[in-house]
Backbone as CSV, one residue per row, in Angstrom:
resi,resn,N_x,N_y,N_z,CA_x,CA_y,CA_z,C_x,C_y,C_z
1,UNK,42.808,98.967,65.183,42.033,99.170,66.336,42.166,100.600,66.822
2,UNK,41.143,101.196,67.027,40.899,102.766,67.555,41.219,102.470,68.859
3,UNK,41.845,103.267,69.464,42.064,103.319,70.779,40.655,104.811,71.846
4,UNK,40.367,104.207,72.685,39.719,105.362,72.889,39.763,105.739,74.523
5,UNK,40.009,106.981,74.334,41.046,107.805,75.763,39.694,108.357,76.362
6,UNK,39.909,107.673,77.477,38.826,108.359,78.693,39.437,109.650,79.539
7,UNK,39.254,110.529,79.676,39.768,111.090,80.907,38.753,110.307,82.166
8,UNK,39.914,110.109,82.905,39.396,109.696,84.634,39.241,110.686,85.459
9,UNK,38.216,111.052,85.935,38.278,112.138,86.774,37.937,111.114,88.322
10,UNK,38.833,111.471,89.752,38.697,111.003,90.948,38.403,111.845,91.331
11,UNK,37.163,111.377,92.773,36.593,112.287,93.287,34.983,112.450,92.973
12,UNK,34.169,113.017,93.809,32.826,113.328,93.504,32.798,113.958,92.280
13,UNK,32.075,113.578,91.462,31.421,114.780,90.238,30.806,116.087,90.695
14,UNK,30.343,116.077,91.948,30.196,117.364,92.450,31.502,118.439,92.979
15,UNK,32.104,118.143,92.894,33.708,119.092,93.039,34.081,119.493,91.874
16,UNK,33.582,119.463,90.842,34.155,120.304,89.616,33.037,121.444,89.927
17,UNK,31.987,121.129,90.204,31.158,122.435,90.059,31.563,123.453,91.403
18,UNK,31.815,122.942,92.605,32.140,123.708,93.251,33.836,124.498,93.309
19,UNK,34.568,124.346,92.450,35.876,124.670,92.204,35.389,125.516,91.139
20,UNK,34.586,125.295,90.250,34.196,126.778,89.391,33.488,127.396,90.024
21,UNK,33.231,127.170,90.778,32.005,128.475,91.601,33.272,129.339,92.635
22,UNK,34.482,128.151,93.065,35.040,129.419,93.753,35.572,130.474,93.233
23,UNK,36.021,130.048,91.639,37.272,130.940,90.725,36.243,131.673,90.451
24,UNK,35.077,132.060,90.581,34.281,133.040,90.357,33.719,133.829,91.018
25,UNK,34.066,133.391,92.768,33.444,134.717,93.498,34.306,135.352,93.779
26,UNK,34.443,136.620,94.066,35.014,137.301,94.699,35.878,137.615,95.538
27,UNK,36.726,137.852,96.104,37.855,137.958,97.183,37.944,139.110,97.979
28,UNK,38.327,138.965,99.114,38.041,140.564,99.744,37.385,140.374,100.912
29,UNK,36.908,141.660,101.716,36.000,142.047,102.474,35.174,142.557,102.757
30,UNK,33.809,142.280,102.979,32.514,143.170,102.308,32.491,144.608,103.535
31,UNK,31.487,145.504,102.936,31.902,146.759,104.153,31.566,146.643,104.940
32,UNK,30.775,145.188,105.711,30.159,145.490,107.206,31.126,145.009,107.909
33,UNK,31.967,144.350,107.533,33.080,143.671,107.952,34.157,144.311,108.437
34,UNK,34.533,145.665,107.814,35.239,146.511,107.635,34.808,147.592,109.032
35,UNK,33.271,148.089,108.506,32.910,148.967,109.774,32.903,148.283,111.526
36,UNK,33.059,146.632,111.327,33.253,146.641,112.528,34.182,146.397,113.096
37,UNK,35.223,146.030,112.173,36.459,146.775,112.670,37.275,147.199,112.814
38,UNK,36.412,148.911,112.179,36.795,150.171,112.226,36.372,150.326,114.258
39,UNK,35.366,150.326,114.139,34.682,150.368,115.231,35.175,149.826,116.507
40,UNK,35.657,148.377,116.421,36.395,147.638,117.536,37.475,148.610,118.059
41,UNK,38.754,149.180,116.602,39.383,149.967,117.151,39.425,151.263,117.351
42,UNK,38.305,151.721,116.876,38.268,153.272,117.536,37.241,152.813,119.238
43,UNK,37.125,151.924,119.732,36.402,151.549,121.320,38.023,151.414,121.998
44,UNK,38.957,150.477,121.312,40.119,150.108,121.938,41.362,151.594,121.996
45,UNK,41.057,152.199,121.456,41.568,153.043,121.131,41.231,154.321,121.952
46,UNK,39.892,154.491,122.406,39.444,155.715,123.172,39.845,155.047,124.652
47,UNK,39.726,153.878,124.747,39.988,153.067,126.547,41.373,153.556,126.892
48,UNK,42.664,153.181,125.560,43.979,153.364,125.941,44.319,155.133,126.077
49,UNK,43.784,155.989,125.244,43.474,157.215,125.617,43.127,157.881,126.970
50,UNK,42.340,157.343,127.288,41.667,157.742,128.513,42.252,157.199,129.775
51,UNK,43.129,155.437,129.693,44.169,155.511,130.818,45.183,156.170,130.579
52,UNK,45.690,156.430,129.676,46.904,157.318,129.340,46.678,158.537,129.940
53,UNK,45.471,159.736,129.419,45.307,160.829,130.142,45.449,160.781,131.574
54,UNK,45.425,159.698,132.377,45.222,159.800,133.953,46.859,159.560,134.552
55,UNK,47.624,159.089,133.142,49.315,159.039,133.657,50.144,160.080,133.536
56,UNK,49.365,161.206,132.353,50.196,161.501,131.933,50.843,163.107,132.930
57,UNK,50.127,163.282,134.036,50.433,164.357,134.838,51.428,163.927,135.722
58,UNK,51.144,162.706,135.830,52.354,162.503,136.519,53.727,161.735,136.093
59,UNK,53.902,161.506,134.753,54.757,161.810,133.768,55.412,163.458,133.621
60,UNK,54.465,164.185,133.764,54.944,165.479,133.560,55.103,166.097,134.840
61,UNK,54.898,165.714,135.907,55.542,166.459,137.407,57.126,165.784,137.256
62,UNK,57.228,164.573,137.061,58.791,163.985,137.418,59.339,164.360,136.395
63,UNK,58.990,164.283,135.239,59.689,165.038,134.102,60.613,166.348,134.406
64,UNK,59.544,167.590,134.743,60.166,168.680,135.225,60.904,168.319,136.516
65,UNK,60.650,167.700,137.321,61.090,168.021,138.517,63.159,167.151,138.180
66,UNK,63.077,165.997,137.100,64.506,165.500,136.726,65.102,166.788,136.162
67,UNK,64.126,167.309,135.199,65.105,168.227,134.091,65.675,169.694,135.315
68,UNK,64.853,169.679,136.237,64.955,170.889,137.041,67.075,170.407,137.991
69,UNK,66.462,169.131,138.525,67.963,168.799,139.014,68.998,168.886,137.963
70,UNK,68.544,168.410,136.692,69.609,167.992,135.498,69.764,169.928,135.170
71,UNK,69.661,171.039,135.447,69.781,172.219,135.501,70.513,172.372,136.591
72,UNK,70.228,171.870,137.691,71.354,172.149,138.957,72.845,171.499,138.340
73,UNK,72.616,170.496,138.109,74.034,169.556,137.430,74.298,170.665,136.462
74,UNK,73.989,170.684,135.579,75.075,172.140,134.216,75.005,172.990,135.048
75,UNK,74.172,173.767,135.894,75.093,175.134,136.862,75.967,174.413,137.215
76,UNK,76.681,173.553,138.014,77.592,172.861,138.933,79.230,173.016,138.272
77,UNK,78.507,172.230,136.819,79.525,172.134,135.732,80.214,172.613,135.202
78,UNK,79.486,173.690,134.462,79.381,175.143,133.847,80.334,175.398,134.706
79,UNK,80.166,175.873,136.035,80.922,177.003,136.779,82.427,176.486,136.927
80,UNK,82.430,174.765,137.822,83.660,174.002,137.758,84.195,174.286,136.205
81,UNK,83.675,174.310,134.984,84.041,174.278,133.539,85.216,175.700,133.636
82,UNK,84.734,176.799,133.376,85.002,178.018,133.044,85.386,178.835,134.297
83,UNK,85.333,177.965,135.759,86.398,178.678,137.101,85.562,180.341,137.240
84,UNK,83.972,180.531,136.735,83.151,181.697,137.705,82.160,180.721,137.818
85,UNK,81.604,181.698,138.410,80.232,181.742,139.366,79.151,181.712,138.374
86,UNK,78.443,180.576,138.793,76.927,180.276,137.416,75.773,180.458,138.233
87,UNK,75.221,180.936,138.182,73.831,180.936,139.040,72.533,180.313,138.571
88,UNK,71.772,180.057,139.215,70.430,179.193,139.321,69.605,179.930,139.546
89,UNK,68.813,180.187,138.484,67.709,181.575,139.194,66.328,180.509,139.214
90,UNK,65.431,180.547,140.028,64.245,180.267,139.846,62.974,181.407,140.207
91,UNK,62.240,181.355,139.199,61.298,181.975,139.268,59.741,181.899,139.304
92,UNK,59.004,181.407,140.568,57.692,180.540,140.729,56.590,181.573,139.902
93,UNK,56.702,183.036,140.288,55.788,183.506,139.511,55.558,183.292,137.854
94,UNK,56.527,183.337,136.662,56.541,183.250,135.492,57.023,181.299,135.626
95,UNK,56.927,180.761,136.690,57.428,178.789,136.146,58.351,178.694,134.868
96,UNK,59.591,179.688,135.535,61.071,179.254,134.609,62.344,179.160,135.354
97,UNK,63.179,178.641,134.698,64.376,178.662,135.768,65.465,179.139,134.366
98,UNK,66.672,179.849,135.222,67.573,180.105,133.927,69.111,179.516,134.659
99,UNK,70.016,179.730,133.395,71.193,180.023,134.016,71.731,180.840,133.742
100,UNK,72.761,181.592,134.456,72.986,182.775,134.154,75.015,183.136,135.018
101,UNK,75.639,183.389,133.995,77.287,183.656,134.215,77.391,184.937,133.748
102,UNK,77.782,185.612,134.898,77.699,187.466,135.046,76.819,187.899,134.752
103,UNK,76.461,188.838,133.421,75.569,189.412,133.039,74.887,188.286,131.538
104,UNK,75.577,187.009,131.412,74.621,186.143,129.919,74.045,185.377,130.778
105,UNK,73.038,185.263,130.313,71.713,184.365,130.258,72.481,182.528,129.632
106,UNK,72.571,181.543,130.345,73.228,180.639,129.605,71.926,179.658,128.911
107,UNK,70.985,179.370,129.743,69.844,178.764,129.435,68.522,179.347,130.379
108,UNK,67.051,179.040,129.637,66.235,179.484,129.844,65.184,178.400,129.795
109,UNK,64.355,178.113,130.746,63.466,176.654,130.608,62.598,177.258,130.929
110,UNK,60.976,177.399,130.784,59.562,177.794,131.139,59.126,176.710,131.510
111,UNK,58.785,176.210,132.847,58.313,174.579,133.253,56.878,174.948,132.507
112,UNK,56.036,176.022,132.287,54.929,176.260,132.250,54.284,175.977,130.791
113,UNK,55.528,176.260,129.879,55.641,175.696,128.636,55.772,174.242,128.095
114,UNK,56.868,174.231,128.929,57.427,173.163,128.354,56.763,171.661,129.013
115,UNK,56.487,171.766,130.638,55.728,170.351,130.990,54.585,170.706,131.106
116,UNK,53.883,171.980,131.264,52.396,171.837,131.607,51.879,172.270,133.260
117,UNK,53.290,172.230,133.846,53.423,172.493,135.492,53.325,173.942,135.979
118,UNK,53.172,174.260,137.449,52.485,175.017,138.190,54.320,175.084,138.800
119,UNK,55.419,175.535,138.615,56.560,175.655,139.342,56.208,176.690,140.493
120,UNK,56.317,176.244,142.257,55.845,176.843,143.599,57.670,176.715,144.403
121,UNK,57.687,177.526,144.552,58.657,177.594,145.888,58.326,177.221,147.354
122,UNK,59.370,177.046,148.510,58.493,177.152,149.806,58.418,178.357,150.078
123,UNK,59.249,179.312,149.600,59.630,180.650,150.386,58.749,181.447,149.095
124,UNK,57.680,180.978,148.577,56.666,181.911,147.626,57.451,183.069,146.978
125,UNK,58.653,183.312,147.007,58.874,184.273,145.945,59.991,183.394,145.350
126,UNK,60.789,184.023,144.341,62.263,184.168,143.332,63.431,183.471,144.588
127,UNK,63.921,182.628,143.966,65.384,182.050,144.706,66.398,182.087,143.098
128,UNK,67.638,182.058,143.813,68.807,181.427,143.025,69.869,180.951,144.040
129,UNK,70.546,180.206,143.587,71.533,179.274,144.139,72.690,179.975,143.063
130,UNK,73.637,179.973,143.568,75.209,180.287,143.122,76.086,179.482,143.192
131,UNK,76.702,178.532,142.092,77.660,177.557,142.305,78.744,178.194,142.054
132,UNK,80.363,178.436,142.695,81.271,178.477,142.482,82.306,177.638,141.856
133,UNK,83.342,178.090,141.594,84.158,177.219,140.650,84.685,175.671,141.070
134,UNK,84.443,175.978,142.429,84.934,174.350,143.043,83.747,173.582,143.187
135,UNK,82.527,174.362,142.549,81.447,173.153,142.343,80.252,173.177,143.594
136,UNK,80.419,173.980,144.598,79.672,174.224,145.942,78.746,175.415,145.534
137,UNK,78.077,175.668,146.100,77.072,177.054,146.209,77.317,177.767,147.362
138,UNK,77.675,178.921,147.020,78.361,180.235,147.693,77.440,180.603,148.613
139,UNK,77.239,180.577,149.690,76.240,180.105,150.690,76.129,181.994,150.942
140,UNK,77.113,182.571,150.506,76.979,184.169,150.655,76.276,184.902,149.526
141,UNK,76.201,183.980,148.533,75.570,184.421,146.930,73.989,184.391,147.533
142,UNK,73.492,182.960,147.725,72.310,182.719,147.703,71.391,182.990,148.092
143,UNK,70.297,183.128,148.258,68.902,183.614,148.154,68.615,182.986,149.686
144,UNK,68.904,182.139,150.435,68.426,181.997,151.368,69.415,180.986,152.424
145,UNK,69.236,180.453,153.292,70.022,180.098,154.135,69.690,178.836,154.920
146,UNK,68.386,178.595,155.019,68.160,177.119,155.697,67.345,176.434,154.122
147,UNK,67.097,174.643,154.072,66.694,174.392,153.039,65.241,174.950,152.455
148,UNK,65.390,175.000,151.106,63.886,175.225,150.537,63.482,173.946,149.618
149,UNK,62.170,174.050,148.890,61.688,173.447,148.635,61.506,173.927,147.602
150,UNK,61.566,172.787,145.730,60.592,173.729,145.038,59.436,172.555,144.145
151,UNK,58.342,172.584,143.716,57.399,171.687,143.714,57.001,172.249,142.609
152,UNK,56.779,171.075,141.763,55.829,170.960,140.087,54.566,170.226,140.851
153,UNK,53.562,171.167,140.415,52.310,170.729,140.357,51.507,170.594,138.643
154,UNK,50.484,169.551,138.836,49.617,169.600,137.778,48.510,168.961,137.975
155,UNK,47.636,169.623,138.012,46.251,168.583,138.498,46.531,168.185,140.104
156,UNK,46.468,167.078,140.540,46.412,166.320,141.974,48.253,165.840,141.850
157,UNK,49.165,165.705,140.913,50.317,165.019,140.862,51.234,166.368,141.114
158,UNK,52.340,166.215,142.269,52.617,166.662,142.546,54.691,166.382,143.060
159,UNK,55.321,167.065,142.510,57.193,166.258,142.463,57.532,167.400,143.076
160,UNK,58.092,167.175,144.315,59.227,168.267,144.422,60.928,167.791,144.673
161,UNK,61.319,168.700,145.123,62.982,169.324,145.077,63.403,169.981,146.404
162,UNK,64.066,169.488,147.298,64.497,170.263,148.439,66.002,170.609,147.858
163,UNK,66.233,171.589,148.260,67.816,172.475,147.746,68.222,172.900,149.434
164,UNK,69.595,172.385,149.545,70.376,172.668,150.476,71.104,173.503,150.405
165,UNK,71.913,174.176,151.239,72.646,175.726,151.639,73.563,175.274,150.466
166,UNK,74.390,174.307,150.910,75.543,173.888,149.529,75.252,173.488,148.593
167,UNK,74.176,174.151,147.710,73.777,173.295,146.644,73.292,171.897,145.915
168,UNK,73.480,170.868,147.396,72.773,169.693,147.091,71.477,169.844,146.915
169,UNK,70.559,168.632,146.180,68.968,168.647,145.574,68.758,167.213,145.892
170,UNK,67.676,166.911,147.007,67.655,165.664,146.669,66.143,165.754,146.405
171,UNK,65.794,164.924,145.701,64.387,164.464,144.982,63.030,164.164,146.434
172,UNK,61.759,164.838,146.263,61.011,164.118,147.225,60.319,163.552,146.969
């Protein structure tokens, strides 16, 4: 007796044809698919741009106006460090501040460079502050005698700095 072997196939007879039709198309993403979104994110992309530009001035007033105190702190240091006199020069016309022990230059910052800011005094010209070795400002060194003010501008955003006879800075 011949034996005779069926294959059983379960299931519609229409599912073999559609299982060869898939191993034969293609895979991927066609280019309209692609250009839109390319497109979605260059729209999402110009929105976050454009709120960003409206933060970023005033990112850059407090910026300078920390790094300006964090310059009062190393004069302070500096001078307590090495027992002379460190000075704080500021200069509104060129928007730089330095430090400076006798005749060296210790550091040199351009706010004008470096944040983008408009550095203004209250007293419109050149100040420096003089910290002595015990960490105070030599109220006989310094540039002036009741408090001043000094202010990063950029655009409408605006940080300042009041400086006291003894060298305190508090933030405004």
């Amino acid at each position: 007796m011949a034996r005779i072997s069926r294959k059983i196939h379960r299931g519609p007879p229409h599912r073999l044809n559609e299982r060869k039709e898939m191993k034969n198309r293609r895979s991927g993403f066609s280019i309209i698919e692609l250009v839109v979104v390319l497109m979605v994110g260059s729209v999402l992309t110009s929105i976050a741009m454009n709120s960003f530009n409206g933060i970023s001035p005033r990112f850059a007033t407090k910026g300078a106006q920390k790094t300006f105190m964090t310059m009062n702190a190393r004069a302070r240091a500096q001078a307590v460090e090495y027992g002379q006199t460190v000075q704080l020069n500021v200069d509104p016309v060129g928007d730089s501040v330095w430090l400076s022990r006798g005749d060296d230059i210790l550091e040199v910052l351009n706010f004008g460079k470096e944040f983008d800011v408009d550095l203004r005094t209250s007293t419109g010209s050149e100040l420096w502050v003089c910290m002595n070795a015990r960490g105070f400002a030599d109220s006989r060194c310094n540039s002036f005698s009741s408090p001043v003010t000094v202010s990063f501008l950029l655009a409408s955003d605006t940080a300042s700095v009041r400086i006291f006879s003894l060298g305190q800075m508090v933030a405004d």
